[in-house]
C-alpha positions as CSV (number, residue, x, y, z in Angstrom):
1,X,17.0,-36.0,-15.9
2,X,20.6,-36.5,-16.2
3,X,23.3,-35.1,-14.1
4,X,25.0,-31.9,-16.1
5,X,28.8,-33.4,-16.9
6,X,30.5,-30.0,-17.9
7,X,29.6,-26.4,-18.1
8,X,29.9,-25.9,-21.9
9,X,26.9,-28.6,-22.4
10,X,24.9,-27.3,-18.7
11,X,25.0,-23.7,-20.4
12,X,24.0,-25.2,-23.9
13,X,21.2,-26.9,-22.3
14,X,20.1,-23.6,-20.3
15,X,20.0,-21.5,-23.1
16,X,18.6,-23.9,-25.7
17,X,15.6,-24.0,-23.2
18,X,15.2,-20.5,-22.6
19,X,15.4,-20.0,-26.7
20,X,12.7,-22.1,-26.8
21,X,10.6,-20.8,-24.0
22,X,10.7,-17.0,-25.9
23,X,9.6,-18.7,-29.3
24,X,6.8,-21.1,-28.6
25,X,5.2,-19.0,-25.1
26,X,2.8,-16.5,-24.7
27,X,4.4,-13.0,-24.2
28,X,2.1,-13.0,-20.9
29,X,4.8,-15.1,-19.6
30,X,5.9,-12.9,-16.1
31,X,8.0,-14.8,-13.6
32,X,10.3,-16.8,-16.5
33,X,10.8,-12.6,-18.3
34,X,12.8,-11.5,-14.6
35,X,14.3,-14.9,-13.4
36,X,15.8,-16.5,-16.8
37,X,16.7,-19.8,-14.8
38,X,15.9,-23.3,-16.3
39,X,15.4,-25.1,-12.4
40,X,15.9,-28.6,-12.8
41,X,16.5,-29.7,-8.9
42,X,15.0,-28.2,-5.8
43,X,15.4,-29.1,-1.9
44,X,14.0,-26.2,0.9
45,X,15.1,-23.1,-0.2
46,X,17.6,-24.1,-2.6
47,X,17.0,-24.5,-6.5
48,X,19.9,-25.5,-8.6
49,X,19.6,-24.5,-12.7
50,X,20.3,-26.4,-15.9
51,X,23.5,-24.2,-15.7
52,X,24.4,-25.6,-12.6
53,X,24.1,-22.5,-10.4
54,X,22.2,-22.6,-7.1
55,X,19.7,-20.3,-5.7
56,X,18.4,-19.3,-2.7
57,X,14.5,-19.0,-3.6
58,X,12.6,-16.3,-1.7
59,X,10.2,-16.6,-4.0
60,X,8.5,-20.1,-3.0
61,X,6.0,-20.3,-6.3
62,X,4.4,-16.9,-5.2
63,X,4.0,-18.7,-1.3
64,X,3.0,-22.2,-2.5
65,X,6.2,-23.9,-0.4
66,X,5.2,-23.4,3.2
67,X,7.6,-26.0,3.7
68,X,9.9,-25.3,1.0
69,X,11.0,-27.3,-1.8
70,X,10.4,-31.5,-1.9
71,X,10.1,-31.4,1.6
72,X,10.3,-35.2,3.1
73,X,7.1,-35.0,4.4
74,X,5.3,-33.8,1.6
75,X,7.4,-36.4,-1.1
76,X,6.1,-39.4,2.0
77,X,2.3,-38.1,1.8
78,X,2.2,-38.4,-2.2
79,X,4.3,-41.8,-2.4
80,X,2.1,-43.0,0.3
81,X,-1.1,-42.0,-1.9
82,X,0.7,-43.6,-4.9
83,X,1.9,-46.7,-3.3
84,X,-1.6,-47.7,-2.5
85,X,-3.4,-47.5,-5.7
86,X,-6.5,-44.9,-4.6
87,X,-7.6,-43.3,-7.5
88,X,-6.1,-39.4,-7.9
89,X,-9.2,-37.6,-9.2
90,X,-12.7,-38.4,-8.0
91,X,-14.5,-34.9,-8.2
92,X,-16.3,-34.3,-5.5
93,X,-16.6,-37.9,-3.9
94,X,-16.3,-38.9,-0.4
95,X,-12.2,-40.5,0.3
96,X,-10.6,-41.0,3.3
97,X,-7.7,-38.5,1.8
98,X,-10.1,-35.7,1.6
99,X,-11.7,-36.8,5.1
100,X,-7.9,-36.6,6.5
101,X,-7.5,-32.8,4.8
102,X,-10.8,-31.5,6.1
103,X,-10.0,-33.0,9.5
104,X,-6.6,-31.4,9.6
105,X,-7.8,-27.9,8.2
106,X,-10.9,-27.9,10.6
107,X,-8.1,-27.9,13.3
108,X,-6.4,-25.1,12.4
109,X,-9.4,-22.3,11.4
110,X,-10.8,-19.8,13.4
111,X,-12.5,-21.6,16.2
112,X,-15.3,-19.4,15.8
113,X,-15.9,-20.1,11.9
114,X,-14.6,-23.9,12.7
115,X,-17.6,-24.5,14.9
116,X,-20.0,-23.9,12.2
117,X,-18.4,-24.3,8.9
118,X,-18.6,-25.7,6.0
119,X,-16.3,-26.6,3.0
120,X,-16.6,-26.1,-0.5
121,X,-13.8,-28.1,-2.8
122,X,-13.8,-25.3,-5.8
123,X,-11.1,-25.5,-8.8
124,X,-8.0,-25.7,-8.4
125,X,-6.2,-22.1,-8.2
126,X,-7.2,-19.2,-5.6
127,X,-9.1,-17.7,-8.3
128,X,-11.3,-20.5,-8.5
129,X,-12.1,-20.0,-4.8
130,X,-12.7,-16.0,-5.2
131,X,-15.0,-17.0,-7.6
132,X,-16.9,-19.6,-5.7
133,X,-16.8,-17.3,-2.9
134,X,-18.5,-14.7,-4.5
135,X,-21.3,-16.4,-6.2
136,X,-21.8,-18.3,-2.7
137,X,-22.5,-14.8,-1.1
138,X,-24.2,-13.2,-4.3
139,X,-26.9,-16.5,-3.8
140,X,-27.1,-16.0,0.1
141,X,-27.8,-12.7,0.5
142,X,-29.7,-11.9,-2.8
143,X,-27.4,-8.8,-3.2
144,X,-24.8,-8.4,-6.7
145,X,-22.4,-5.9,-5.6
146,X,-19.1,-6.0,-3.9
147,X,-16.6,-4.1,-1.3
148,X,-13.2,-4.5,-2.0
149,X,-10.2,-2.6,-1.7
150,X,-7.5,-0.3,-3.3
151,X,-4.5,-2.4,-3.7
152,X,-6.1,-5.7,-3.8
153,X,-5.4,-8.9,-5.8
154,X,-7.6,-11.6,-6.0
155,X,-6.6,-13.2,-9.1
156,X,-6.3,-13.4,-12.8
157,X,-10.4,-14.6,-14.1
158,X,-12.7,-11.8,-15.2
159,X,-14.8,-12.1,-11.9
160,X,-11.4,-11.8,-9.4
161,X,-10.2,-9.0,-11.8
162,X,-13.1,-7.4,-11.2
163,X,-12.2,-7.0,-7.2
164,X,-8.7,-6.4,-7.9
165,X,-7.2,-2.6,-8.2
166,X,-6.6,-3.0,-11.7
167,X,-10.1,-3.1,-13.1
168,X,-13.4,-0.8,-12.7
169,X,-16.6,-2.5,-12.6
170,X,-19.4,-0.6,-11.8
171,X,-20.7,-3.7,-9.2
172,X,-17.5,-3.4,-7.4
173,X,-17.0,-0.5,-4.6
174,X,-13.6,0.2,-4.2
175,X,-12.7,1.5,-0.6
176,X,-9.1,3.1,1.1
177,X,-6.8,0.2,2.4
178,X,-5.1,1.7,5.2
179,X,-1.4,1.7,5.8
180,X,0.9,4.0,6.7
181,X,3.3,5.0,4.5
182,X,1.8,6.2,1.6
183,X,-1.4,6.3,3.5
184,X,-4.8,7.9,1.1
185,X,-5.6,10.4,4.4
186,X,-2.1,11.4,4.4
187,X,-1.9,11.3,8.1
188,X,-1.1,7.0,8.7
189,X,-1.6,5.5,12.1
190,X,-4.7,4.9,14.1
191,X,-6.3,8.0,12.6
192,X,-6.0,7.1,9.0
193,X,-7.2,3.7,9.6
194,X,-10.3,5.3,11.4
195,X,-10.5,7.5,8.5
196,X,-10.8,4.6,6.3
197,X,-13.4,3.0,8.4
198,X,-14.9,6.0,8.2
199,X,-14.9,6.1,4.7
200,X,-16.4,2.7,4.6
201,X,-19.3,3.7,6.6
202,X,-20.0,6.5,4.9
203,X,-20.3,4.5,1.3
204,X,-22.3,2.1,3.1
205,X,-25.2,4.4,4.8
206,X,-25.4,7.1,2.8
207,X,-28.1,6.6,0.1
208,X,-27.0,9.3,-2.2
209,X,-23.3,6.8,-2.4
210,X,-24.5,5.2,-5.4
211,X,-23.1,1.5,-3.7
212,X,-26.2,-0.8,-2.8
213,X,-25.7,-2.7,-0.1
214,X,-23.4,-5.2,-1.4
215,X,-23.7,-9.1,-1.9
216,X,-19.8,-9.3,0.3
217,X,-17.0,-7.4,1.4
218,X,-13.6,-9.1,0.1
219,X,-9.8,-8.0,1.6
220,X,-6.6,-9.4,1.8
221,X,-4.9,-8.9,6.0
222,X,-1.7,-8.7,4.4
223,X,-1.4,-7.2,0.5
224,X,1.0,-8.8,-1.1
225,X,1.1,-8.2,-4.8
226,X,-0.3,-4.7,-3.6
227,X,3.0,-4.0,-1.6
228,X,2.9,-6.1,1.2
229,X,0.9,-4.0,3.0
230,X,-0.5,-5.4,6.7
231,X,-3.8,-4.6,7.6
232,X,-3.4,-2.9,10.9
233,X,-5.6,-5.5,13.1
234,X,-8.1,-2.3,14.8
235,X,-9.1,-1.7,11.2
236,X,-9.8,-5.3,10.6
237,X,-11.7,-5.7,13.6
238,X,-13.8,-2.8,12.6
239,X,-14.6,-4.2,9.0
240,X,-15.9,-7.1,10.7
241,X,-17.5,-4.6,13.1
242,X,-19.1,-2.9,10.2
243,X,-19.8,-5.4,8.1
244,X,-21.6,-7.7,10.9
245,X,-23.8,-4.8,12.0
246,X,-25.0,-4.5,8.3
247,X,-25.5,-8.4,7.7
248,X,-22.8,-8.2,5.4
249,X,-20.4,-11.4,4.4
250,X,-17.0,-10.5,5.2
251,X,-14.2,-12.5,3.4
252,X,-11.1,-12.9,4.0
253,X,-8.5,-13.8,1.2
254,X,-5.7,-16.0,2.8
255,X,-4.6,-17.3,-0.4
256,X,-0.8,-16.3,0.2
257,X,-0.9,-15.5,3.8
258,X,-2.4,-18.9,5.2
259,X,-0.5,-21.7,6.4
260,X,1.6,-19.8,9.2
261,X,3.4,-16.9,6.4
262,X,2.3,-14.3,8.7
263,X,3.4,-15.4,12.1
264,X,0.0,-16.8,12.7
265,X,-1.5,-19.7,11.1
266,X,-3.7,-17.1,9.5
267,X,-3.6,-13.8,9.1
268,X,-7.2,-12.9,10.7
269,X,-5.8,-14.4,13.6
270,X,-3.4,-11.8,14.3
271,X,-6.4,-9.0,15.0
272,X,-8.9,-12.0,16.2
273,X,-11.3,-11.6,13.3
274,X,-13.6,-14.7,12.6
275,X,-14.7,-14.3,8.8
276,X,-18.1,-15.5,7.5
277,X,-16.0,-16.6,4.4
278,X,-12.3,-17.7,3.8
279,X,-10.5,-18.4,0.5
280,X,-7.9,-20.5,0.8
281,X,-5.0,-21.9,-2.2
282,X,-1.5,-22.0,-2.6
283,X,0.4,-23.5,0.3
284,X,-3.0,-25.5,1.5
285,X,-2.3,-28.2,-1.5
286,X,1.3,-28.5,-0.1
287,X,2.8,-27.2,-3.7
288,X,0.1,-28.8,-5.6
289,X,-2.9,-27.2,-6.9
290,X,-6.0,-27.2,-4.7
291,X,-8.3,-24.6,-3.6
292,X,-10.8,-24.3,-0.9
293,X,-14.0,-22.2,0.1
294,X,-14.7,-22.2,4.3
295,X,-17.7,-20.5,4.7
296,X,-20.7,-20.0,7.7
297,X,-23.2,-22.6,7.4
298,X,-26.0,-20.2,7.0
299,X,-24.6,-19.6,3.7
300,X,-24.7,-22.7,2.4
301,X,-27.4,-22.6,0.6
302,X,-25.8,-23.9,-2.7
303,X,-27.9,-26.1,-5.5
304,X,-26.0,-29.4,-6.0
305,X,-23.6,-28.2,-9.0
306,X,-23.2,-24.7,-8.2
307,X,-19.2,-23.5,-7.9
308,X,-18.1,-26.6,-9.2
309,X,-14.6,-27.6,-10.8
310,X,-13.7,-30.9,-12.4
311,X,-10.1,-30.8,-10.4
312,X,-11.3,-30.5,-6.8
313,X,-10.8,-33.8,-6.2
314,X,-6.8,-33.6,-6.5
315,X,-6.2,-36.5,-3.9
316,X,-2.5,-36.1,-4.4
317,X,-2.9,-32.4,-3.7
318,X,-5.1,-33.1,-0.2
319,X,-2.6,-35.6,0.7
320,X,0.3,-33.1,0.4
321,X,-1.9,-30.0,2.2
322,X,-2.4,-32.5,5.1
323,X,1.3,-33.4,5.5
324,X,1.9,-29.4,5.6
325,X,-0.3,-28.2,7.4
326,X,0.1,-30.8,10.0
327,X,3.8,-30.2,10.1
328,X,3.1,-26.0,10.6
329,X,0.7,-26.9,13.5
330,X,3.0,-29.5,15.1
331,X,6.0,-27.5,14.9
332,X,5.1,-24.5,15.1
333,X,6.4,-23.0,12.1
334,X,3.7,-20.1,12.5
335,X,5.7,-18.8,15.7
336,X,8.7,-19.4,14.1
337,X,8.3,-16.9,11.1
338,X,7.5,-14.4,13.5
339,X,10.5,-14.0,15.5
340,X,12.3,-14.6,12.4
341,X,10.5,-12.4,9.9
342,X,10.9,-9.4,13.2
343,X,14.5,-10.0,13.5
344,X,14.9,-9.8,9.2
345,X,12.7,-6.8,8.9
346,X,15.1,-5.3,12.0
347,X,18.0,-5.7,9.9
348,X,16.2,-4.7,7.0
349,X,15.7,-1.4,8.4
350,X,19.8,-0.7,10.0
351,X,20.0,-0.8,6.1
352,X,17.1,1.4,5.0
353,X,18.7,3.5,7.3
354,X,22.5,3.4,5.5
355,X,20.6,3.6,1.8
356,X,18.0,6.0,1.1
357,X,16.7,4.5,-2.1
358,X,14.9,2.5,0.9
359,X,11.7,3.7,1.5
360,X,10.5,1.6,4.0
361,X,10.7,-1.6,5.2
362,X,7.4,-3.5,6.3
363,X,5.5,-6.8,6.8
364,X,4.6,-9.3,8.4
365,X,6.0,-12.8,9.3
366,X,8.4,-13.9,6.7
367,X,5.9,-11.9,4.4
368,X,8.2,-9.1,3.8
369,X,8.2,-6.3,1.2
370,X,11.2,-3.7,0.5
371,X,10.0,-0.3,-1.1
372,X,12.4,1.3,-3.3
373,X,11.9,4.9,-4.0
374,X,13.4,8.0,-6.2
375,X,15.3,10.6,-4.3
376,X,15.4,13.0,-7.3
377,X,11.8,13.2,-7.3
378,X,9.7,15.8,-5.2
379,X,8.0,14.1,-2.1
380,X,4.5,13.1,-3.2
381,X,1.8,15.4,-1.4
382,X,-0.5,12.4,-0.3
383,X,-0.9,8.8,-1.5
384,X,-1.0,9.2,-5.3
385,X,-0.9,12.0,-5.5
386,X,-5.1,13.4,-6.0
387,X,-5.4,14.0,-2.2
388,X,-8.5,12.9,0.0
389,X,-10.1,15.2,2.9
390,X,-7.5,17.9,1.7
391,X,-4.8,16.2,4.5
392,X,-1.2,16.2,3.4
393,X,1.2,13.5,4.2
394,X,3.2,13.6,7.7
395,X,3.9,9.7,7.8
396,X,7.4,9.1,6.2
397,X,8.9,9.0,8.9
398,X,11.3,5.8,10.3
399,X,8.9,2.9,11.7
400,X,9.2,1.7,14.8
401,X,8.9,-2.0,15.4
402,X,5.4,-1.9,15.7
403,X,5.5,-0.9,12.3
404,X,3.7,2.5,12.8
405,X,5.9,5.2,11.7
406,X,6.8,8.2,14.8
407,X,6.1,10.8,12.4
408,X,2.5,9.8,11.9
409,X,1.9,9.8,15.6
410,X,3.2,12.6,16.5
411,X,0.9,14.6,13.3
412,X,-2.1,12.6,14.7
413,X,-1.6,13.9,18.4
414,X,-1.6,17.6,16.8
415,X,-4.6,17.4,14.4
416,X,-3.5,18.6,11.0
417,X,-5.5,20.0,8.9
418,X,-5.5,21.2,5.0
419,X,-2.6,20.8,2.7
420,X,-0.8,23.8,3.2
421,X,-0.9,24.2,7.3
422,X,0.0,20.3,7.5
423,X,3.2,21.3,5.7
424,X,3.9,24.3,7.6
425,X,3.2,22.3,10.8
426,X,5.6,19.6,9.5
427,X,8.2,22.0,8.5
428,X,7.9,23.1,13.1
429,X,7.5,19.6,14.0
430,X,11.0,18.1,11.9
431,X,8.9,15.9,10.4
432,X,9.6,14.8,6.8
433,X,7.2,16.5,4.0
434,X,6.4,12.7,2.8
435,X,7.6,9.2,0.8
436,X,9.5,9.5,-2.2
437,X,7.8,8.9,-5.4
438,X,8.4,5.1,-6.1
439,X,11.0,4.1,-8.1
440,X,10.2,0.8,-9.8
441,X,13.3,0.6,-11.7
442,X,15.6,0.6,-8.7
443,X,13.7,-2.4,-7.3
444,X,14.1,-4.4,-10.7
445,X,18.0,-3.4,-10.7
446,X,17.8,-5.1,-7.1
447,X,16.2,-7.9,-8.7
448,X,18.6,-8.5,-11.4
449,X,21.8,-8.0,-9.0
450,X,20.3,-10.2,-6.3
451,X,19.7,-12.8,-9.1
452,X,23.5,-12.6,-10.0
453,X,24.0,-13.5,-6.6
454,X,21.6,-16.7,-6.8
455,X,19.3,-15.0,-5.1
456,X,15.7,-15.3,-6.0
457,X,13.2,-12.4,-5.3
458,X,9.7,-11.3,-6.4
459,X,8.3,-7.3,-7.0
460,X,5.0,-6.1,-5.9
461,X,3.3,-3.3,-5.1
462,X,1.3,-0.5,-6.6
463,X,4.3,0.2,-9.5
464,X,6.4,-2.8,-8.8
465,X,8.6,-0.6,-6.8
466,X,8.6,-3.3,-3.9
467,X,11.3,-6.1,-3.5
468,X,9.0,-8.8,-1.9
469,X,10.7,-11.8,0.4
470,X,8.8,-15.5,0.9
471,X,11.0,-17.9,2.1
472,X,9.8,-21.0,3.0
473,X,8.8,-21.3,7.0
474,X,11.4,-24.2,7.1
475,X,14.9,-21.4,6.8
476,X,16.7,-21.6,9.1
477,X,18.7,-18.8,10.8
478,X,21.7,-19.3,8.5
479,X,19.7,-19.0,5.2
480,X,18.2,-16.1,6.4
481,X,21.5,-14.5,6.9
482,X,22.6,-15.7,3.6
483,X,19.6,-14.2,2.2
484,X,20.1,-11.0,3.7
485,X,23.6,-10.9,2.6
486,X,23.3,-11.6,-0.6
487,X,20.1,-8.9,-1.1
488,X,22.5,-6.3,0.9
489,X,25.1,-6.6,-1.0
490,X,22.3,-6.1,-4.3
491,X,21.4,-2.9,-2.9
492,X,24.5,-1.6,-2.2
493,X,25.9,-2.2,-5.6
494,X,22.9,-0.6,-7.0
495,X,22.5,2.6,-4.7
496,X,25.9,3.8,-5.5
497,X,25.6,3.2,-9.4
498,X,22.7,5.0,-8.6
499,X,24.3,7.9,-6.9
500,X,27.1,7.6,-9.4
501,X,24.9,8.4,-12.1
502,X,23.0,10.5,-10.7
503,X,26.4,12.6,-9.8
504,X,27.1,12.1,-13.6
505,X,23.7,13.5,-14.5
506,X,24.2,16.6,-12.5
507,X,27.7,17.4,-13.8
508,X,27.1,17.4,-17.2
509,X,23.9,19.2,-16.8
510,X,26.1,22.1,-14.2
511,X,26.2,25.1,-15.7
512,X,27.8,28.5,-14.3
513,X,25.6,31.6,-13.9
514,X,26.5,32.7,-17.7
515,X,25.8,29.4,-19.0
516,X,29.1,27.9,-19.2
517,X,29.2,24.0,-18.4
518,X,31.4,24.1,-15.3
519,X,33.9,21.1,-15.3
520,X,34.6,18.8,-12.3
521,X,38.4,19.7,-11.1
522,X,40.7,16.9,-11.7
């Protein structure tokens, strides 16, 4: 489109669109309610609006840009494709673009699944792949039931939604995802992730559960619309433990943590897991749409026709997923957004530690979530707030770098028991009573200030009380300083207009013993 000339006709353009947008979409429009931009250009991690303001996007199309924006490499592997005049969509056919893509992404699995997998080309969002994933187990192993977890996402069709934490099927087992700062035991660490596995056991091989054994056990090793909560990698390795010893699937959704987000090219690698089943979208297709099923090749017992979709032959979209995932593997990028997401999360935390509306600070790789919470509110007693195993909450406490908080260790070491002797034990100990209840509209205040900043962040989490970070792999050290600047400087303007209402509140609402308001001097 045309270069803007002035910003009286850049500003008309911006919000001519946007009037637009509001009258003709659906209200179950999401991203375009928060970020009222109109991008027009885009290069790395920078987006530039019809208004002519710039952005730093740490959003990355919900973790589609591995590589960023129009990266060179990418823009090369689809002129390449269109240069040479191969068709773009051929279903399920046989082309020497899809034989590069499987060859590349063959490279880069699990060497254990790699050596006997198989791929399935589904439809062309991650959905499409939880779906195809499912009925591919379901048809394997006879079973129609599924394990998933609390938390979870697995996208937006009836089937995913089912798996997902905001839907309740009765074919769908929902089991505690471990973590530990709102953990469901109320004790975090090593012992609530053996509680979990515990738990898992338990609804597995006891016949009075009411859970058959299921067709498939789906999680996420990183949650990311669920809070961007890492699996801790002893719990993964015993669901695959578990799961194994019962002839159970286990797959592994790597939709947004594939591709090197995590610090490792995929998150199961980080804990050494090999899946019987991967799902894999988003960043694969190199910011196009594809989707892909890698499965065990015991499983594939599939009639020609089953899990089919009339876009998986997106030749544009292999050719752009081979550029990018050859570029993470030859340089590294997956090593790269480790030290880098450690070093951010670091900082992160000095300021978690200067602004209390902080909760914690966690993830994993330049997958990186920001929990905001509500000091006024009472600490919650465990998790939810229901309670499980009648264990209170000890695990609040300031992580460490291994991202296991002291305060839960040092609660595990003495054994707590019920609710009220946890507490009392606490109280001895120092330890903090527990997290905050969360406070979602602190973390979209931090949304709106960082966007006034050109800033461009996403919220997650159980009540959209987490600031989540995706920058491409491709920032550099510079970007990620601006970035953490800029989102700094957010939550600093909002946790003292925070404070300062909150001081408001309580002097208005001060009253003397009598009942006579009692006025701030001066």
């Amino acid at each position: 489109m045309p270069a803007v000339r002035d910003s009286a006709g850049a500003s008309f353009l911006h919000e001519g669109i946007l009037r637009r947008q509001s009258a003709r979409e659906s209200a179950a429009r999401t991203y375009a309610r928060a970020l009222p931009i109109v991008p027009v250009r885009a290069r790395g991690l920078t987006i530039e609006g019809a208004d002519g303001r710039r952005y730093l996007d740490c959003l990355s199309g919900a973790g589609t840009l591995a590589l960023g924006h129009n990266h060179p490499v990418v823009l090369e592997a689809i002129r390449k494709v269109l240069d040479s005049g191969a068709p773009l969509n051929v279903l399920d056919l046989a082309t020497p673009v899809k034989d590069a893509f499987t060859t590349e992404l063959f490279q880069t699995l699990p060497p254990e699944l790699a050596d006997r997998a198989r791929v399935q080309f589904c439809g062309p969002g991650g959905t499409d792949a939880v779906e195809a994933a499912f009925k591919l187990v379901r048809a394997a192993t006879g079973h129609t039931g599924m394990l998933a977890f609390t938390g979870a996402h697995h996208g937006m069709t009836d089937t995913a939604l089912e798996a997902s934490a905001l839907a309740c099927d009765m074919r769908v087992a929902r089991l505690p995802y471990p973590q530990d700062y709102r953990c469901p035991f109320g004790v975090g660490g090593a012992r609530g992730s053996e509680l979990a596995a515990r738990w898992t056991e338990s609804v597995l091989d006891d016949p009075e559960s009411g859970s058959p054994l299921p067709a498939g056990m789906i999680l996420e090793p990183v949650q990311g619309e669920g809070g961007v909560i890492p699996a801790p990698d002893a719990w993964m390795r015993r669901m695959r433990e578990i799961t194994a010893a019962r002839s159970i699937p286990l797959i592994a959704d790597e939709v947004q943590t594939g591709v090197g987000r995590t610090g490792a090219f995929w998150a199961v690698d980080h804990s050494g897991v090999a899946p019987d089943v991967m799902v894999l979208s988003k960043a694969i297709g190199g910011s196009l749409p594809l989707a892909v099923v890698v499965y065990r090749d015991d499983l594939d017992i599939g009639e020609p026709g089953a899990r089919t979709g009339t876009f998986r032959g997106n030749q544009l979209a292999m050719a752009a997923g081979t550029a990018t995932l050859a570029y993470v593997r030859e340089n590294r990028l997956a090593e790269r957004a480790a030290a880098l997401g450690s070093r951010m999360v670091v900082q992160l935390r000095e300021l978690a530690r200067e602004f209390p509306v902080i909760g914690e600070v966690r993830g994993r790789g330049l997958m990186i979530g920001v929990e905001f919470v509500d000091l006024e509110g009472d600490s919650e007693p465990i998790g939810d707030g229901t309670g499980v195993f009648g264990l209170a909450p000890v695990g609040a406490g300031a992580a460490t770098d291994s991202g296991r908080s002291g305060a839960a260790d040092a609660a595990a070491s003495r054994g707590l028991g019920p609710v009220e002797d946890v507490r009392r034990q606490a109280a001895g100990l120092g330890l903090p009573p527990g997290p905050r209840p969360p406070a979602p509209e602190l973390a979209a205040a931090v949304q709106r200030e960082c966007l006034r900043r050109g800033l461009i962040v996403e919220l997650g989490g159980r009540h959209a009380s987490v600031v989540r970070l995706l920058p491409p792999l491709t920032i550099t050290d510079e970007q990620a300083a601006a970035v953490l600047d800029r989102l700094s400087d957010a939550v600093k303007t909002v946790a003292q207009r925070h404070a300062r209402g909150d001081e408001t509140h309580q002097q208005r609402h001060r009253t003397s013993r009598h009942g006579v308001r009692v006025e701030r001097a001066g």
